[in-house]
LUMMI-505076 format. One line per field, with one value per residue (C-alpha): residue in three letters; residue number from 1; x, y, z. Coordinates in pm, 1 decimal. Layout:
BEGIN
residuo: c(ALA, ...)
num: c(NUM, ...)
X: c(X, ...)
Y: c(Y, ...)
Z: c(Z, ...)
//
This chain:
BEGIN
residuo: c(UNK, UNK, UNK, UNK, UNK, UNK, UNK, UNK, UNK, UNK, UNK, UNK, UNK, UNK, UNK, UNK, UNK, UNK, UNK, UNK, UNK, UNK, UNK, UNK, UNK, UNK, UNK, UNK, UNK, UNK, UNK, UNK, UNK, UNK, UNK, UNK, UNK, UNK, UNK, UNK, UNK, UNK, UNK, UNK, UNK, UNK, UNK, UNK, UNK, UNK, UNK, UNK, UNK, UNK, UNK, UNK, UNK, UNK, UNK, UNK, UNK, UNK, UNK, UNK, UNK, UNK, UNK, UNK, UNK, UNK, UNK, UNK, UNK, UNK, UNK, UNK, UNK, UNK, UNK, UNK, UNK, UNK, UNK, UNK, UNK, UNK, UNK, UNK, UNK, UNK, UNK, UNK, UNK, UNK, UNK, UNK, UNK, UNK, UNK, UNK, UNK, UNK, UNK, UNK, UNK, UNK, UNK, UNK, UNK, UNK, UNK, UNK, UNK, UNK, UNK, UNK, UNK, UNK, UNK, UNK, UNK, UNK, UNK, UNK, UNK, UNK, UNK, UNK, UNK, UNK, UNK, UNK, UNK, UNK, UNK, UNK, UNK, UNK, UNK, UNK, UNK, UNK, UNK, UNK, UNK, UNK, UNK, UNK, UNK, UNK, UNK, UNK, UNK, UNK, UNK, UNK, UNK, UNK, UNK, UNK, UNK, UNK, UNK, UNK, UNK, UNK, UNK, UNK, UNK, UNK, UNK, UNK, UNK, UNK, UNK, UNK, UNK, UNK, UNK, UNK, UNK, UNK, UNK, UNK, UNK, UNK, UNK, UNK, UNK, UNK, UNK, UNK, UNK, UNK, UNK, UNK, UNK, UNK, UNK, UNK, UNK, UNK, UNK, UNK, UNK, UNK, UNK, UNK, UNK, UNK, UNK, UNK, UNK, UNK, UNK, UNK, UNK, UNK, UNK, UNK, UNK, UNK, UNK, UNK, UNK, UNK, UNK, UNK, UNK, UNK, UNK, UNK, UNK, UNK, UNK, UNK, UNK, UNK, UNK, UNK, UNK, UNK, UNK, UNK, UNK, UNK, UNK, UNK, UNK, UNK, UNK, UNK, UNK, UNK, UNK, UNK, UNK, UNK, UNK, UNK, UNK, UNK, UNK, UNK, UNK, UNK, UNK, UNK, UNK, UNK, UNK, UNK, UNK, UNK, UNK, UNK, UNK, UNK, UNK, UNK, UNK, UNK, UNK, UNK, UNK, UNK, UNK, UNK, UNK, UNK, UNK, UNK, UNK, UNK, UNK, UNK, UNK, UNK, UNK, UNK, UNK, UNK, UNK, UNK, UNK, UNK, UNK, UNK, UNK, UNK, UNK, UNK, UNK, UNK, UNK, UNK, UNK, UNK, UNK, UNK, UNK, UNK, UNK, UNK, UNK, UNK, UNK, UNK, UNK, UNK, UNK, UNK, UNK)
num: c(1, 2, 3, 4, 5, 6, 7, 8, 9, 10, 11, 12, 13, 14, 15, 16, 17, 18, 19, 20, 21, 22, 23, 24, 25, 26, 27, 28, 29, 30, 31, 32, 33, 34, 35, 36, 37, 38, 39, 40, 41, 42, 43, 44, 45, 46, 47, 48, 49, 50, 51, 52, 53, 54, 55, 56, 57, 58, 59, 60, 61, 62, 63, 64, 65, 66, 67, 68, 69, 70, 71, 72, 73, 74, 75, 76, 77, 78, 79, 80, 81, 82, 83, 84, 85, 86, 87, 88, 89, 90, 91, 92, 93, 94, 95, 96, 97, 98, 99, 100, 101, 102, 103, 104, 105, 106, 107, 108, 109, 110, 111, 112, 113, 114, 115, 116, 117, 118, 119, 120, 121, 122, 123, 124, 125, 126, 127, 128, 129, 130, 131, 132, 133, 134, 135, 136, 137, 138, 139, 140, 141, 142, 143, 144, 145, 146, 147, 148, 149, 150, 151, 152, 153, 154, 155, 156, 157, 158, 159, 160, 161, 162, 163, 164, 165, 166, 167, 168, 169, 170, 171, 172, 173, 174, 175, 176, 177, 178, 179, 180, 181, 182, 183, 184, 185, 186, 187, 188, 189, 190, 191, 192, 193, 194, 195, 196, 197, 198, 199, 200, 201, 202, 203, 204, 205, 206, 207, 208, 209, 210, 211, 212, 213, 214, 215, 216, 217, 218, 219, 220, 221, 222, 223, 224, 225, 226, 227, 228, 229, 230, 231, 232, 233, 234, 235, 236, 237, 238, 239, 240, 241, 242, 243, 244, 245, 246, 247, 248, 249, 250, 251, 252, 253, 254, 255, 256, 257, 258, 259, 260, 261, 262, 263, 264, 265, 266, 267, 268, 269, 270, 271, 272, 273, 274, 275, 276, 277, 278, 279, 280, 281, 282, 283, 284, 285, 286, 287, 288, 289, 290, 291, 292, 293, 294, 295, 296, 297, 298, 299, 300, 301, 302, 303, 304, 305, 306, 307, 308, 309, 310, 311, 312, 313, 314, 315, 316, 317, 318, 319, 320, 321, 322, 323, 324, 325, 326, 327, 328, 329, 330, 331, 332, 333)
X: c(5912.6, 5825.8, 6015.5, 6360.4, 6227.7, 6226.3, 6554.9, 6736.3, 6598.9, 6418.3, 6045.6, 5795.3, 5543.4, 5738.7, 5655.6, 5726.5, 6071.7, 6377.4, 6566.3, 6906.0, 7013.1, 7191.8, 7112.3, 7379.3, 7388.5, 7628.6, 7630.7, 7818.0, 8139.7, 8116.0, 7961.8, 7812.9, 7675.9, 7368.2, 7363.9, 6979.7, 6847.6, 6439.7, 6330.3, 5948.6, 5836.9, 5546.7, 5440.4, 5528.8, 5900.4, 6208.7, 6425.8, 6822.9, 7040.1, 7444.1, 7645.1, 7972.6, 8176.8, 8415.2, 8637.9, 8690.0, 8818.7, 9119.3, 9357.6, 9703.5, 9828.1, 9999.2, 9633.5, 9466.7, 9674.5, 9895.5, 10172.6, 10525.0, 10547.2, 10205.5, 10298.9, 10620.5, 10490.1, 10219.6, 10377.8, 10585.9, 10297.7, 10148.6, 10493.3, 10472.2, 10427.9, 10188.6, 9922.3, 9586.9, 9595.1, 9259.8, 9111.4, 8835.9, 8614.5, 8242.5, 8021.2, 8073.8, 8418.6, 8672.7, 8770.5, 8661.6, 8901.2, 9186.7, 9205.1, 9154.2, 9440.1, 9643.6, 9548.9, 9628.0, 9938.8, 9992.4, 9842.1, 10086.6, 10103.6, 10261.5, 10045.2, 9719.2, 9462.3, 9129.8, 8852.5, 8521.1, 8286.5, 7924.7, 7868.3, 8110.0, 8093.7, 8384.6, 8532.4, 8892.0, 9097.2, 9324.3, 9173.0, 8926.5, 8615.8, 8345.3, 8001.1, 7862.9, 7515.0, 7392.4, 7060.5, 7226.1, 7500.0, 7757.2, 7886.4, 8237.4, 8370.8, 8254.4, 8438.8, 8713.1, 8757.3, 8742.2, 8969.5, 9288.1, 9250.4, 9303.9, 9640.6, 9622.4, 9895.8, 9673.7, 9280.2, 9054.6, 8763.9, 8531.5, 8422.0, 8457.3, 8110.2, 8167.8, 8376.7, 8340.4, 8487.4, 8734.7, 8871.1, 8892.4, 9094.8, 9290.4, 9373.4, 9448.6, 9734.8, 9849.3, 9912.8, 10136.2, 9879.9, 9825.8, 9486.2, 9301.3, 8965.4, 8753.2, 8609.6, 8299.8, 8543.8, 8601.5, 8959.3, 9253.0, 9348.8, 8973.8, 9013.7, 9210.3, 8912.7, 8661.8, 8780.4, 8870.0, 8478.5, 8385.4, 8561.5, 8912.0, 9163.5, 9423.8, 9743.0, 9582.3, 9512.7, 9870.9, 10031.3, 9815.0, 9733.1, 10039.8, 9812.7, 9549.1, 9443.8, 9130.2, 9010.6, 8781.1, 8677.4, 8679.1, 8564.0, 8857.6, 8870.8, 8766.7, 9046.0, 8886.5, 8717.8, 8955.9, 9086.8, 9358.6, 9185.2, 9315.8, 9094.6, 9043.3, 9231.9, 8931.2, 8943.4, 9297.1, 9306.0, 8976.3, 9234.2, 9534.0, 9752.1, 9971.1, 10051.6, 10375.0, 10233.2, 9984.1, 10212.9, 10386.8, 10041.7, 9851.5, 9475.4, 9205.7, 8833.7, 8636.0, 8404.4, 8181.1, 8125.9, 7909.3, 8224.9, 8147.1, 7803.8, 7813.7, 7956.0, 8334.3, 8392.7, 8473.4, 8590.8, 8672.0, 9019.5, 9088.3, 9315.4, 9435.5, 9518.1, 9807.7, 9909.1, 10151.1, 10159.8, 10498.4, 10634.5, 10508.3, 10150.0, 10099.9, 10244.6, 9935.0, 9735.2, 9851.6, 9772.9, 9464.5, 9493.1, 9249.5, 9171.3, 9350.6, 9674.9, 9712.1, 9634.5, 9909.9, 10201.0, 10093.8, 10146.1, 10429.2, 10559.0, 10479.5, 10110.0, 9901.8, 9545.7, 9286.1, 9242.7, 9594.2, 9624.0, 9333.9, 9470.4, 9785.6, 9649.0, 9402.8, 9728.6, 9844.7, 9538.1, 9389.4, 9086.3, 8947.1, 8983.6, 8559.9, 8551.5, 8789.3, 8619.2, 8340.3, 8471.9, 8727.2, 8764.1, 9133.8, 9072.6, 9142.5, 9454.3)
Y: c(10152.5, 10472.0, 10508.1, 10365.8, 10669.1, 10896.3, 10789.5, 10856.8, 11198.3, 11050.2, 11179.4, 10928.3, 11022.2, 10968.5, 10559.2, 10547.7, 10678.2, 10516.0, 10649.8, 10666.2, 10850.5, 10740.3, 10686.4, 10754.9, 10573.9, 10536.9, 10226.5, 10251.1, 10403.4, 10282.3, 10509.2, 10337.3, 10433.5, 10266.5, 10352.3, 10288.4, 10227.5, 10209.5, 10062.3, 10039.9, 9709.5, 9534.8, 9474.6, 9793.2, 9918.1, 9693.8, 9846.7, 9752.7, 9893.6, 9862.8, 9886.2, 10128.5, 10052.7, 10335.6, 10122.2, 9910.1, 10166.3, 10226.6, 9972.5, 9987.5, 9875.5, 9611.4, 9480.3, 9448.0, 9124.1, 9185.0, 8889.8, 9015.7, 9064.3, 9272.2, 9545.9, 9617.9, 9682.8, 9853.4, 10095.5, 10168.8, 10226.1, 10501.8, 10672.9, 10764.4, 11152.5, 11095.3, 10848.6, 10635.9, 10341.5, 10185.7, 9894.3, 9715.0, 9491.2, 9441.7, 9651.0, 9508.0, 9360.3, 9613.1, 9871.3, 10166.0, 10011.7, 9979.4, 10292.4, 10473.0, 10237.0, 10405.7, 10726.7, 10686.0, 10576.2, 10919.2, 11135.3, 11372.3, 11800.6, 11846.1, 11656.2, 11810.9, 11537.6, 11582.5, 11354.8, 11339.5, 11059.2, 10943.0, 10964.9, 10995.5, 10693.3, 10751.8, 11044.9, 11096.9, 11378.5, 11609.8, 11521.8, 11724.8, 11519.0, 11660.0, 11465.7, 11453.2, 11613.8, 11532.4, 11689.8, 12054.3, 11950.7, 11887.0, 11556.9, 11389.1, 11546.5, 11940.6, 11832.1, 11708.2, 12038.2, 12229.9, 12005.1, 12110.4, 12475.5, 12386.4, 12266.4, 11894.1, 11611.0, 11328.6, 11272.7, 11042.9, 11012.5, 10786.9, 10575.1, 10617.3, 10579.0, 10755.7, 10918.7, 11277.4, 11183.3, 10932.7, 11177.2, 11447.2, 11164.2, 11091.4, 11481.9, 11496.3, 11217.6, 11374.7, 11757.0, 11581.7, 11461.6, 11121.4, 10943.6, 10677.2, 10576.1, 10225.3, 10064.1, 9777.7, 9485.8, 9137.5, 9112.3, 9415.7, 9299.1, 9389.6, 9790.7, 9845.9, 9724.8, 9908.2, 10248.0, 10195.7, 10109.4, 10395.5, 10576.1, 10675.7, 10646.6, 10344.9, 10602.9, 10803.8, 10480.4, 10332.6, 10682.3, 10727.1, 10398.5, 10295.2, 9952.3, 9798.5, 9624.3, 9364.2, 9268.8, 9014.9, 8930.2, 8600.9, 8470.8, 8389.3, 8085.2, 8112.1, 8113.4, 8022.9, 7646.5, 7620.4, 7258.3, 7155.5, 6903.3, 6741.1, 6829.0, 6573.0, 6469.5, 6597.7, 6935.5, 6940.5, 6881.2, 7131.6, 7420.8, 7315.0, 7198.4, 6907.4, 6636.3, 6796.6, 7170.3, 7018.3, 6844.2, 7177.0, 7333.7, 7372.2, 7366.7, 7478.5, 7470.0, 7643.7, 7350.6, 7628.9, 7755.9, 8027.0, 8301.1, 8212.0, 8190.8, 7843.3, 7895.2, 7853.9, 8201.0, 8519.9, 8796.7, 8864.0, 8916.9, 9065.3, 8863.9, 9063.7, 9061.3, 9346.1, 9429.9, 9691.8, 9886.0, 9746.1, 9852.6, 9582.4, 9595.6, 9979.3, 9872.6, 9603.6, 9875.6, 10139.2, 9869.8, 9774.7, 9374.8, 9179.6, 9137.0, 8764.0, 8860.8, 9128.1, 8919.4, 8633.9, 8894.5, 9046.5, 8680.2, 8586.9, 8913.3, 8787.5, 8863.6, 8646.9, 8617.0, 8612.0, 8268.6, 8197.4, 8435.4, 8291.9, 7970.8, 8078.9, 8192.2, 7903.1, 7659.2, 7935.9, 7836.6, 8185.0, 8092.0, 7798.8, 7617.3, 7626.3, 7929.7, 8050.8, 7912.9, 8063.5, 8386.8, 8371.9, 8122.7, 8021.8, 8173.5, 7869.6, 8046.5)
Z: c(11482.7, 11563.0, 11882.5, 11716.7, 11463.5, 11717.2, 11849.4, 11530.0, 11454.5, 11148.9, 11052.0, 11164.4, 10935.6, 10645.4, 10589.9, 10159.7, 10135.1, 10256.2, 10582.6, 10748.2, 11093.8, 11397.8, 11727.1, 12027.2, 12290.7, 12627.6, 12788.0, 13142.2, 13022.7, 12647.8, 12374.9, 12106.1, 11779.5, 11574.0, 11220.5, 11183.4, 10804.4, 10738.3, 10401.0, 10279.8, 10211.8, 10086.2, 10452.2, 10609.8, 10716.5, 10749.8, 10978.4, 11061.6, 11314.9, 11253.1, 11548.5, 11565.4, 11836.8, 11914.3, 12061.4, 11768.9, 11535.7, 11825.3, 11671.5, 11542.5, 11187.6, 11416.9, 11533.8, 11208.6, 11175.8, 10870.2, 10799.0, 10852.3, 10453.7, 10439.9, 10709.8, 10551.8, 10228.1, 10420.1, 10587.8, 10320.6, 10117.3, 10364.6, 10413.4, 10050.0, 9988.9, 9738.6, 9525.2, 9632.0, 9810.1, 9772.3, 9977.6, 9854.3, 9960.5, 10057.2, 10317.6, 10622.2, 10567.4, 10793.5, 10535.8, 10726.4, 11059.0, 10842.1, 10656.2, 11008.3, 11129.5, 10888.0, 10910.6, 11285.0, 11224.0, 10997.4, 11217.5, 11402.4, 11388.3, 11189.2, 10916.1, 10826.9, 10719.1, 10590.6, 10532.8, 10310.5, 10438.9, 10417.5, 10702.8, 10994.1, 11141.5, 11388.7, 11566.8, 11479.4, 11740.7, 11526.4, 11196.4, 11010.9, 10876.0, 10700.9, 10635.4, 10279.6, 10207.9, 9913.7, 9931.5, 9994.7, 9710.6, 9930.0, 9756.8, 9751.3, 9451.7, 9573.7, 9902.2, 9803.0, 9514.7, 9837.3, 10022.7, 9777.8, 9884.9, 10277.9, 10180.7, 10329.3, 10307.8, 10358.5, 10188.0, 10288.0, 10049.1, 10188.0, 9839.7, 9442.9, 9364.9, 9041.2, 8761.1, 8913.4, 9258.1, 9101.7, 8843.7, 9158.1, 9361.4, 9081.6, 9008.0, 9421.8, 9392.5, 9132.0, 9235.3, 9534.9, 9796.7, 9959.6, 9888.6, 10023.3, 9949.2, 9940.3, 9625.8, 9566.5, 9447.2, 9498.7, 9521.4, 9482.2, 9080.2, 8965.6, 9151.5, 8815.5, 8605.2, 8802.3, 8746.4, 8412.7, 8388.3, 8546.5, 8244.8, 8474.8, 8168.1, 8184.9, 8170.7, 8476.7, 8719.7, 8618.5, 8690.0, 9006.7, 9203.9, 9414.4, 9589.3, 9613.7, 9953.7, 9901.3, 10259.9, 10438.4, 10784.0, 10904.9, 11298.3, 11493.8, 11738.1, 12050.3, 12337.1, 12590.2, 12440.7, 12131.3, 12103.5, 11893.0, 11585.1, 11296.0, 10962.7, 10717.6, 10399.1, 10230.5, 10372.4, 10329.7, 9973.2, 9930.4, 10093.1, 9878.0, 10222.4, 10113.7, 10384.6, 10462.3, 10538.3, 10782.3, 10997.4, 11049.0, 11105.8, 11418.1, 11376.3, 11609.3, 11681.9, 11927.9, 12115.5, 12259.0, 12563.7, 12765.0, 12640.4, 12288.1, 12328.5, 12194.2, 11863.5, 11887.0, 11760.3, 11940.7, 11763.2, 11406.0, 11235.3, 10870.7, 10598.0, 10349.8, 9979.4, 9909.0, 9554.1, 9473.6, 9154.2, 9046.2, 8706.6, 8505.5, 8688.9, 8578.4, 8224.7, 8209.2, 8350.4, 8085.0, 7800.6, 7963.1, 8030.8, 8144.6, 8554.8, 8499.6, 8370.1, 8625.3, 8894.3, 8758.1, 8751.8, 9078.6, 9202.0, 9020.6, 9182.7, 9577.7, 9587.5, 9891.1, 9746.3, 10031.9, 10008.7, 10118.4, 10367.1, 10530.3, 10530.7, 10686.5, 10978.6, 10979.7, 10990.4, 11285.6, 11476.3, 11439.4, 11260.6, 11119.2, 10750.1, 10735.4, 10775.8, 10526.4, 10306.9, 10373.4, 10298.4, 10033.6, 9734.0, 9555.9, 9178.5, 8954.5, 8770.0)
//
């Protein structure tokens, strides 16, 4: 414990508080990163390592696996001048890749972007990043009050953890400057409901928020063992395919070999739920409607939930049914 301590610049005597630093490492020719967190438990220190692969974060908005639909509306989203785009999800589930995707894809001279994050996890040439320090006050909503003076085109704040720093990403959109920034939600509909909780005013999200992006990750099938399989009528019916969808489909599973490590996985691949701020969405959002009736409109209007965006690529042979369900559930509207 002490040595991993040592490794990531933490204070080893310190055993009651809770801890986070990062250890670098280089591997041959790859550079890693492991975010290392220590907790106190009941029987002494729990310690986890996450690790950042810089070569992960290289991707394209074409890589992150968008359907044809979802990158047009996209990158027509991101071309915008100004407004947030949010993307939501849980820790762990890509958001961080796919807001650097885009900002990637924005990135050229003549486009000054800054970004306010907790911490840095990746290393971004030509774009400014600044690390939050909240024990010397430097927290997202100083930052990003600072930010507006350096004259940027693009923010990136790295969550809206509160009213303070959504109010201050709110006033950014507004004074002609592109957002983004992640949110703790289930699925892109309930964003709206979130920061209305947090006490953002329904006419400033619907005048603000131009999408919402909900995201998951699911395992994709291995290539090297993946056999084509035919699932049964149960697990058909479960994932809402009828008979005539599944004979167009192509299923997969991985049998599991030594590339695989035995699983039948290798890899992981987002699915995506995109929902734009149409006129009748920011009307809802102005009244204040319930997460349900947003969520039916944004439907009606062409929405993919997650749920059916996983199941399109499971019927692609991408992933697999299981494991869409194991990450995303069809909302019983």
């Amino acid at each position: 414990m002490s040595r991993f301590k040592i490794l990531a610049k933490l204070d080893i005597a310190e055993r009651r508080r809770t801890q986070d630093g990062r250890i670098k490492l280089t591997l041959g020719e790859k550079e890693l990163d492991l975010r290392v967190s220590v907790i106190p438990t009941n029987h002494g220190q729990s310690i986890v390592m996450r690790i950042l692969d810089k070569d992960n974060i290289r991707v394209s908005l074409v890589q992150l696996g968008f359907s044809e639909r979802d990158y047009k509306r996209f990158t027509h989203l991101i071309a915008r001048p100004n407004g947030i785009i949010l993307v939501t999800g849980p820790t762990g589930s890509g958001k961080t890749t796919s807001l650097y995707a885009a900002l990637n894809e924005l990135n050229t001279p003549t486009r000054k972007i800054i970004t306010a994050e907790d911490p840095v996890e990746y290393y971004l040439p030509g774009i400014n990043q600044v690390e939050i320090k909240h024990q010397i006050g430097l927290d997202f909503a100083a930052v990003i009050r600072s930010m507006l003076r350096q004259a940027p085109n693009v923010i990136l704040v790295g969550e809206m953890r509160d009213l303070e720093t959504a109010s201050m990403g709110i006033q950014a959109s507004l004074t002609g400057h592109l957002v983004f920034s992640t949110l703790h939600t289930n699925d892109a509909p309930s964003a709206i409901t979130r920061l209305v909780d947090m006490g953002v005013p329904g006419y400033l999200v619907a005048s603000s928020v131009i999408g919402i992006m909900a995201q998951r990750l699911v395992r994709v099938v291995c290539p090297k063992c993946k056999r084509p399989y035919a699932p049964s009528e149960a697990e058909l019916r479960e994932a809402h395919i009828t008979p005539e969808l599944a004979a167009k489909a192509t299923f997969f599973k991985g049998k599991g070999c030594v590339n695989c490590n035995k699983t039948g996985y290798r890899g992981r691949r987002a699915i995506f739920e995109l929902m734009y701020m149409s006129p009748k969405v920011r009307e809802m959002t102005f009244k204040g409607e319930s997460t349900s009736n947003i969520r039916r409109v944004a439907r009606s209007e062409g929405m993919h939930v997650l749920f059916e965006d996983g199941i399109v690529k499971a019927m692609k042979g991408i992933t697999t049914i299981e494991e869409v369900m194991r990450v995303a559930r069809l909302e019983e509207d």
